[in-house]
Kinemage of the C-alpha trace (Angstrom):
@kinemage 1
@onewidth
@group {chain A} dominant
@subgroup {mainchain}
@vectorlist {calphas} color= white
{ca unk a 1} P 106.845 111.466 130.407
{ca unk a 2} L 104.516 113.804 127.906
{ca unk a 3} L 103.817 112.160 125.142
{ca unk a 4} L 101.822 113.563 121.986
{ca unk a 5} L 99.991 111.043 119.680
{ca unk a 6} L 98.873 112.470 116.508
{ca unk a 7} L 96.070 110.145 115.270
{ca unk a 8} L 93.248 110.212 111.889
{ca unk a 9} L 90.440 111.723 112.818
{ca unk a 10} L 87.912 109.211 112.027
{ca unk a 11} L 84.439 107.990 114.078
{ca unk a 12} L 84.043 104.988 112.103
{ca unk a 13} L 84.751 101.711 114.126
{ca unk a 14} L 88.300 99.910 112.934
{ca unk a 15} L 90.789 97.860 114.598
{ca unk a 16} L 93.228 100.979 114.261
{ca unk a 17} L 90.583 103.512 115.722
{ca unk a 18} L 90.153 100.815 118.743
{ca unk a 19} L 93.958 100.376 119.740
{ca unk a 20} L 94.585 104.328 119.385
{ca unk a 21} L 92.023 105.222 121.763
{ca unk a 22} L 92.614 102.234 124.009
{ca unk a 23} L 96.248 103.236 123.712
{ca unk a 24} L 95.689 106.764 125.055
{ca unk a 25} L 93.545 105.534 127.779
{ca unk a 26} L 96.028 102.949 129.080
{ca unk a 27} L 99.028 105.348 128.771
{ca unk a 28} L 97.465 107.797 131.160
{ca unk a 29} L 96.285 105.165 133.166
{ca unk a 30} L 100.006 104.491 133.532
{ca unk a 31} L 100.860 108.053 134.500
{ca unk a 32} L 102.033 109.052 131.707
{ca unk a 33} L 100.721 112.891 130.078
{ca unk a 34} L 99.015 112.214 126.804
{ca unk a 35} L 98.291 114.630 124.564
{ca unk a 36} L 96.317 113.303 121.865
{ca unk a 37} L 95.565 115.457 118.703
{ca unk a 38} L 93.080 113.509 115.801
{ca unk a 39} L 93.228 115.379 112.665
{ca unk a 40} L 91.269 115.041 109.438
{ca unk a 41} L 91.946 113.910 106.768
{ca unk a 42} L 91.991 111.718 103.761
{ca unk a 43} L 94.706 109.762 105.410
{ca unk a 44} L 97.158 108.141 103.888
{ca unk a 45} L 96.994 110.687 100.706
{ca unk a 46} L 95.569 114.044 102.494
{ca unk a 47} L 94.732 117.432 100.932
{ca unk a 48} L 96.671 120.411 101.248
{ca unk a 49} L 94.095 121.564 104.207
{ca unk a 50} L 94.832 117.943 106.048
{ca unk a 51} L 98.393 118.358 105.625
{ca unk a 52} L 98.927 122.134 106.578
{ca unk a 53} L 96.832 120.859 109.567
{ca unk a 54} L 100.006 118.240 110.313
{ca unk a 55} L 102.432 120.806 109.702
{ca unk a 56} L 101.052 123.373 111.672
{ca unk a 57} L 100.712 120.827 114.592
{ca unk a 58} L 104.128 119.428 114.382
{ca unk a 59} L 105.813 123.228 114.555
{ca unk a 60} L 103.852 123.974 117.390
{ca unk a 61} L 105.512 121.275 119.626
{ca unk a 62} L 108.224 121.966 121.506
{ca unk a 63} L 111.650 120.629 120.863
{ca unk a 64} L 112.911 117.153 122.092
{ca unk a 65} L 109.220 116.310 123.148
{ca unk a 66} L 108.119 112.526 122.752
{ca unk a 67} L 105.638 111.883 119.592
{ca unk a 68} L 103.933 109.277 118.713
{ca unk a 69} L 102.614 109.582 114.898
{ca unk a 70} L 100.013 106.834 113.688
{ca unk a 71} L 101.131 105.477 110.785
{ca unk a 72} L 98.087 105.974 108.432
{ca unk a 73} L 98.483 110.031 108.810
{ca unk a 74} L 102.936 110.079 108.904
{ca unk a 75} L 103.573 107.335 106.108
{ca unk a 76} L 102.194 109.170 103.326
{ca unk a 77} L 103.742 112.564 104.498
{ca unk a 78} L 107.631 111.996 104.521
{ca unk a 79} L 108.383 115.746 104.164
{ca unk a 80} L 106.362 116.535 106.676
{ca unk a 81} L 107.637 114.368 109.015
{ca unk a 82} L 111.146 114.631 107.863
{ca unk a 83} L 110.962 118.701 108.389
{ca unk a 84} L 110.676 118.096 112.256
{ca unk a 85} L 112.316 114.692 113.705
{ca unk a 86} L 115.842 116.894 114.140
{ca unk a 87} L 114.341 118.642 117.083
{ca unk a 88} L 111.198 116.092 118.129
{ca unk a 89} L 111.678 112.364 119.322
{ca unk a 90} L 109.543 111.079 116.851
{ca unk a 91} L 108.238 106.868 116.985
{ca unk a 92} L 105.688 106.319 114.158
{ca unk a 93} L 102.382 103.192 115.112
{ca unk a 94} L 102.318 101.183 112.180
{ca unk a 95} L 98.961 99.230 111.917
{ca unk a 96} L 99.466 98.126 108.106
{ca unk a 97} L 101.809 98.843 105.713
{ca unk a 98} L 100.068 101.235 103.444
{ca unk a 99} L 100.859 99.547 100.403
{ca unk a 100} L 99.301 96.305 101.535
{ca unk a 101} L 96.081 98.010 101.157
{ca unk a 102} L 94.180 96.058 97.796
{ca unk a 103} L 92.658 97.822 95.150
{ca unk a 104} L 95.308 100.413 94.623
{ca unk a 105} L 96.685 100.838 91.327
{ca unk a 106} L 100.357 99.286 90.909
{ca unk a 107} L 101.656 102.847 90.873
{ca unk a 108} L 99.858 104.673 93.896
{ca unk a 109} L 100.757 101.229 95.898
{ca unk a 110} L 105.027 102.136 94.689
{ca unk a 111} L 103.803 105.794 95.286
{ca unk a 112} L 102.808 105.111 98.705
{ca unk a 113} L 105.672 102.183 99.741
{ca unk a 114} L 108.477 104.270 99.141
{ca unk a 115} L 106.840 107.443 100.775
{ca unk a 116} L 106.648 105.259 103.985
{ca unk a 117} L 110.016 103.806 103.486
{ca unk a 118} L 111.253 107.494 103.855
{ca unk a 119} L 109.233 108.580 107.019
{ca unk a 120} L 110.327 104.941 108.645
{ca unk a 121} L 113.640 106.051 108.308
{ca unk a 122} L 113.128 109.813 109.652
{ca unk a 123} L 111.543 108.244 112.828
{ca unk a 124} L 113.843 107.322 115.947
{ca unk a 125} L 111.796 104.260 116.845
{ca unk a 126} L 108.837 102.521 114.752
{ca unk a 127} L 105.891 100.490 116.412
{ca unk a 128} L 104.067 97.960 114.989
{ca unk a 129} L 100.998 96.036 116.281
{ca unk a 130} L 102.270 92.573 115.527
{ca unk a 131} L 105.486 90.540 115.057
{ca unk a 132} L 104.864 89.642 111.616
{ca unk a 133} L 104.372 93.593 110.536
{ca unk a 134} L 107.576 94.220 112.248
{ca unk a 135} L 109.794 91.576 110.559
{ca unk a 136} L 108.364 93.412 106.662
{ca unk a 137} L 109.565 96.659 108.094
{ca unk a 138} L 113.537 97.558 107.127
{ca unk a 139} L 114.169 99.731 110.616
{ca unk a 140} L 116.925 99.370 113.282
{ca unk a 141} L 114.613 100.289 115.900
{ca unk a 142} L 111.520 98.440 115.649
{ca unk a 143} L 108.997 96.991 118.626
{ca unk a 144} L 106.098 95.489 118.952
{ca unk a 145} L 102.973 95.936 121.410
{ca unk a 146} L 100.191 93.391 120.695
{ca unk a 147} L 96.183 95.080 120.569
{ca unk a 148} L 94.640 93.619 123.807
{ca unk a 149} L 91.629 92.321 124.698
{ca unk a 150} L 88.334 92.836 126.991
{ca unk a 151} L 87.124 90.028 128.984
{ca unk a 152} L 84.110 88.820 127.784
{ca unk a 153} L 81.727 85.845 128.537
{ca unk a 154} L 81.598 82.526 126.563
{ca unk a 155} L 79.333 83.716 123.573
{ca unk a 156} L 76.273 80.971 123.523
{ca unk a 157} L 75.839 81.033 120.084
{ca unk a 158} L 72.987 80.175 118.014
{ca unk a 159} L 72.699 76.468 117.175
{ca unk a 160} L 76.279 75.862 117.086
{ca unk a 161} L 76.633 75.534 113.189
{ca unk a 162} L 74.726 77.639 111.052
{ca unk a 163} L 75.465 81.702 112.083
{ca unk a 164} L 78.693 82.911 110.839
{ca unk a 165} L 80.286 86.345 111.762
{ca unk a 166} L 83.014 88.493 109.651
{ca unk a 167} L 83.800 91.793 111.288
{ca unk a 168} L 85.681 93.718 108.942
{ca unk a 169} L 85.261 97.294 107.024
{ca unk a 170} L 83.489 96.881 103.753
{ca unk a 171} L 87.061 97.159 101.863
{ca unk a 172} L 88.559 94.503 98.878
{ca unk a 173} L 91.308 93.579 101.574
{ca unk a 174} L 88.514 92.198 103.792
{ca unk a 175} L 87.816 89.271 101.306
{ca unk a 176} L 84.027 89.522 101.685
{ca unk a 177} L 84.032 88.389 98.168
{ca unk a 178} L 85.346 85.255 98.428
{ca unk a 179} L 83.540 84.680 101.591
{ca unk a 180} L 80.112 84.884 99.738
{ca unk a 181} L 81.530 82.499 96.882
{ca unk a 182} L 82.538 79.929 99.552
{ca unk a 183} L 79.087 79.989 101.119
{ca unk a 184} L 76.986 79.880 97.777
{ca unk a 185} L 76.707 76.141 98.351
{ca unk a 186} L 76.582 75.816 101.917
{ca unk a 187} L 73.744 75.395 104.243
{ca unk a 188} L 74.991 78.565 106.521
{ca unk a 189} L 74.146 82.332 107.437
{ca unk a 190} L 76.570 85.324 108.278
{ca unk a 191} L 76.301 88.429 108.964
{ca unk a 192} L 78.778 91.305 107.860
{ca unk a 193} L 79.674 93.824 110.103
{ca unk a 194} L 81.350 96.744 109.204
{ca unk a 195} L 81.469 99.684 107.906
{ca unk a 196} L 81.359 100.620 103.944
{ca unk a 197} L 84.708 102.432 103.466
{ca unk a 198} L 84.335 101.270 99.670
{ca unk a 199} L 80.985 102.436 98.730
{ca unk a 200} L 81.214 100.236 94.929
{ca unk a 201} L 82.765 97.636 96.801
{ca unk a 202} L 79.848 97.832 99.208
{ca unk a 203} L 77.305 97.908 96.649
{ca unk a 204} L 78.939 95.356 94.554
{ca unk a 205} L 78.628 92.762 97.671
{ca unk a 206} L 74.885 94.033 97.954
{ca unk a 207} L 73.928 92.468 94.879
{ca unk a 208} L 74.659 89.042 95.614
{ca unk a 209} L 72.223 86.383 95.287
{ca unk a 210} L 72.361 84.054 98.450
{ca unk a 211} L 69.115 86.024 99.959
{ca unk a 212} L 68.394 86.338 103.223
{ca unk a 213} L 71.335 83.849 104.205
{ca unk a 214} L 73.551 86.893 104.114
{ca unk a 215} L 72.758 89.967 105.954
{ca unk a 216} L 74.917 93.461 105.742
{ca unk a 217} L 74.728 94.902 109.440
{ca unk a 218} L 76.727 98.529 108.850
{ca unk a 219} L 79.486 99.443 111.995
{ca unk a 220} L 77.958 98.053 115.232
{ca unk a 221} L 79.680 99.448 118.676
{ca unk a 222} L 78.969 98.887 122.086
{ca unk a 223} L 75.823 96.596 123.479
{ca unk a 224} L 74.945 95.669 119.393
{ca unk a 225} L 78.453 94.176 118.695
{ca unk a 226} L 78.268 92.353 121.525
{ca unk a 227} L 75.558 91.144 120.641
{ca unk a 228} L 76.414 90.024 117.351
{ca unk a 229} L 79.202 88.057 118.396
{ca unk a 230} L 77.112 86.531 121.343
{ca unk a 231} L 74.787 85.169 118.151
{ca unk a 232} L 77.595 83.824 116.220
{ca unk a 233} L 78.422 80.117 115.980
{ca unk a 234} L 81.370 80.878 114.187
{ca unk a 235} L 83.893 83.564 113.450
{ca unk a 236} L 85.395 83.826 109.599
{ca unk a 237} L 87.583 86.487 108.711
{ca unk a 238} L 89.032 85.539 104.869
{ca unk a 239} L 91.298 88.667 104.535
{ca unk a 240} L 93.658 89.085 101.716
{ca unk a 241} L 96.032 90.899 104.308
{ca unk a 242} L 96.002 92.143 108.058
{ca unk a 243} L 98.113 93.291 110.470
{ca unk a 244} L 96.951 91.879 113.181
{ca unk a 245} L 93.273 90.597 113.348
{ca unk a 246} L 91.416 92.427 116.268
{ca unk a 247} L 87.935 90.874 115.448
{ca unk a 248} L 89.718 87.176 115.546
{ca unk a 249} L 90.781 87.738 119.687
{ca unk a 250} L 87.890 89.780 120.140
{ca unk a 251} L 85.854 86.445 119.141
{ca unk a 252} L 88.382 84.229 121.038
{ca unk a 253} L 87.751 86.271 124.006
{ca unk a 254} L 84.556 84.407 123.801
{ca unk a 255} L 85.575 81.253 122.924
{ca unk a 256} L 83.864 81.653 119.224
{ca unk a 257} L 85.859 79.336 116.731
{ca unk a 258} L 87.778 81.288 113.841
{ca unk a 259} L 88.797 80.316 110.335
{ca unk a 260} L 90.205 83.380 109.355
{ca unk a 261} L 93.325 83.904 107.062
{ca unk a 262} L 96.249 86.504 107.307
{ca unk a 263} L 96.094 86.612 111.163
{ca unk a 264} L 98.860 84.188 112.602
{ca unk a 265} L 99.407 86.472 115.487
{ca unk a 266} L 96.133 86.906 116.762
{ca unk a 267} L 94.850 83.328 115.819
{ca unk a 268} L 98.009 81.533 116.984
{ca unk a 269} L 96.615 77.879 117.878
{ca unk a 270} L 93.090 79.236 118.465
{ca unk a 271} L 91.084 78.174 115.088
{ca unk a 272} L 92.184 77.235 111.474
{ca unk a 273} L 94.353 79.386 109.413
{ca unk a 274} L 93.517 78.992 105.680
{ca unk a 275} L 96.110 80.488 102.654
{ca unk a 276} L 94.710 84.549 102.340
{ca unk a 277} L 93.060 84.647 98.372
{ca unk a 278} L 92.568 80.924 98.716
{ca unk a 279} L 89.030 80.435 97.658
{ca unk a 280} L 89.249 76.877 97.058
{ca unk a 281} L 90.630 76.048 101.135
{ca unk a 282} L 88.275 78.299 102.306
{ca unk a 283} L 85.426 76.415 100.721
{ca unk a 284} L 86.817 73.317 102.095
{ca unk a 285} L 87.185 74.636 105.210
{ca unk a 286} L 83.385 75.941 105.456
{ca unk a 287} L 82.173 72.757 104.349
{ca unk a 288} L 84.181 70.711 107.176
{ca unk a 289} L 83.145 73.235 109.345
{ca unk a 290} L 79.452 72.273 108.361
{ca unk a 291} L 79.506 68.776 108.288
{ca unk a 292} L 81.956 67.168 110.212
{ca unk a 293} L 80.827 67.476 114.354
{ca unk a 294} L 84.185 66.185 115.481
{ca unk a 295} L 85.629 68.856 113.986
{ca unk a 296} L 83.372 71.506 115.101
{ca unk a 297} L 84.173 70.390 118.582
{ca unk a 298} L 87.925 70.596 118.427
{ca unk a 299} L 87.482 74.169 116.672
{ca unk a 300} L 85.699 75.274 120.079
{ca unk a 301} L 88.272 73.890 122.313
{ca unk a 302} L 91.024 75.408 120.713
{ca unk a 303} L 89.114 78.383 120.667
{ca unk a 304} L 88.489 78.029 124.436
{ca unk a 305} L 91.980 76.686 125.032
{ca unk a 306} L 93.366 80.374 123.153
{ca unk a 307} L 91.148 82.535 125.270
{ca unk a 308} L 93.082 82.141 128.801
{ca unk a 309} L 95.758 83.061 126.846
{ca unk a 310} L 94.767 86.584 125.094
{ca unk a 311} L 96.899 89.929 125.581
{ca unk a 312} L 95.203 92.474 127.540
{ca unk a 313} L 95.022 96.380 127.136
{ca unk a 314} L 96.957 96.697 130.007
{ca unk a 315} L 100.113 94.527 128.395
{ca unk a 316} L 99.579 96.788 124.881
{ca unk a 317} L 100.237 100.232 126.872
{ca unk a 318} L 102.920 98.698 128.935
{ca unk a 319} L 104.680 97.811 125.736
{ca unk a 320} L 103.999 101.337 124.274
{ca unk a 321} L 105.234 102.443 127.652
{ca unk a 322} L 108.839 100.861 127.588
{ca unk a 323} L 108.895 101.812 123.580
{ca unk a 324} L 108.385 105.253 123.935
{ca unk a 325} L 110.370 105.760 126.901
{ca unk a 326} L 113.733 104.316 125.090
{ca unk a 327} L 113.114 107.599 123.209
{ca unk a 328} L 114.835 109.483 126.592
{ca unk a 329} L 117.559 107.659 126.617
């Protein structure tokens, strides 16, 4: 089967960047011919070059090929999508919901939900990168393939309490914010890694006053990420809204503890799961975290307990597999 995935063109490290490309990779790997195409853009609300770029790439596809459409570059595009999925079998990746992105104003977050309403419904099939996305989404033809994980060893930590990681892109939805408040009283360090996708948002976290205790790493890939999470004591992820939580299994993949909110999916029974916005449990949560030992030890063997238990990369393109091959029926 040919598929063609039409992807944002974007080099900046994300949990939607890493499942496209790991996507592509493990569909060829299963035999199938992928034709991937990333175009730029300011995706989900492009220019007119960006979307005569879509256009242009849709038309050129032949008729009743397979396509798979990320969701950040179709959802804000209806028309464009709408103006070819007569002749094209069309399945559209939905990471998040584009109008559970915070800090849009209440009428470019209606703007953008009803646009992707209308290219849901345009699309044969819609994917979505965790059950709870999938039961928000009003589609008869929705499925699911979980992000997978890498083996990794058990991280060693630092002294077992004291260095926190967040993973996340510098972004409102990310929670940083309350995640400094929580720790303004608390005898701990983390370290943010990401990258700044909200330059005031960035800048505004920059100017907090806990010192050294909090350090702003930028995107780390490869050998430094690894790194980072081998340092880390203790995973927290206090997002106002996810999809799925990449960074949480990445760190359970290592047997890191999590308190992370928004993630029920990827955390399942693997660390604590406090209310998202919740400054107040998150606090508490910290604090137990660094005072009580007993509970520190149950948070790594549930963490331990969830890692032989993880979705690989292999199971997430054998699930895009079976999806997109309904399309032929």
């Amino acid at each position: 089967m040919r598929v063609h995935f039409v992807l944002p063109d974007d080099d900046q490290p994300s949990g939607g960047n890493v499942y496209d490309r790991r996507a592509i990779a493990g569909l060829a790997a299963l035999g199938l011919d992928v034709r991937d195409s990333a175009i730029a853009g300011t995706w989900p609300q492009p220019g007119e070059d960006a979307r005569g770029r879509l256009a242009g790439l849709l038309a050129a596809i032949p008729d009743h090929e397979v396509v798979l459409l990320d969701g950040l570059v179709a959802c804000g595009v209806p028309d464009i999508v709408e103006a070819h999925t007569h002749r094209l079998r069309t399945a559209i990746l939905v990471h998040l919901p584009l109008a559970a992105e915070t800090g849009l104003s209440p009428e470019t977050a209606a703007r953008l939900d009803a646009a992707e309403k209308r290219a849901l419904r345009a699309a044969r099939l819609v994917i979505t990168t965790s059950p709870s996305t999938a039961d928000e989404l009003d589609h008869d033809h929705v499925r699911t393939a979980l992000p997978g994980t890498e083996p990794a060893p058990v991280a060693p930590g630092t002294d077992g309490v004291t260095r926190l990681l967040c993973v996340a892109s510098l972004t409102p939805r990310k929670g940083h914010d309350l995640l400094l408040e929580a720790l303004a009283d608390l005898p701990l360090t983390c370290d943010l890694v990401g990258p700044e996708r909200d330059p005031d948002w960035a800048r505004r976290l920059g100017e907090h006053r806990l010192g050294d205790r909090i350090r702003l790493r930028g995107p780390l890939t490869g050998a430094e990420l690894a790194d980072a999470y081998a340092a880390a004591d203790l995973l927290v992820q206090p997002s106002r809204a996810e999809t799925y939580g990449m960074a949480v299994t990445e760190a359970l993949a290592r047997g890191i503890p999590v308190i992370a909110s928004a993630v029920p999916d990827a955390l399942g029974d693997g660390g604590l799961l406090v209310p998202a916005g919740d400054l107040e449990s998150l606090t508490r949560a910290l604090r137990r975290w660094a005072e009580d030992a007993a509970f520190r030890d149950r948070m790594r063997s549930a963490a331990l307990r969830r890692r032989a238990h993880l979705p690989t990369w292999e199971s997430t393109a054998r699930q895009l597999a079976a999806a997109l091959a309904s399309l032929e029926v």
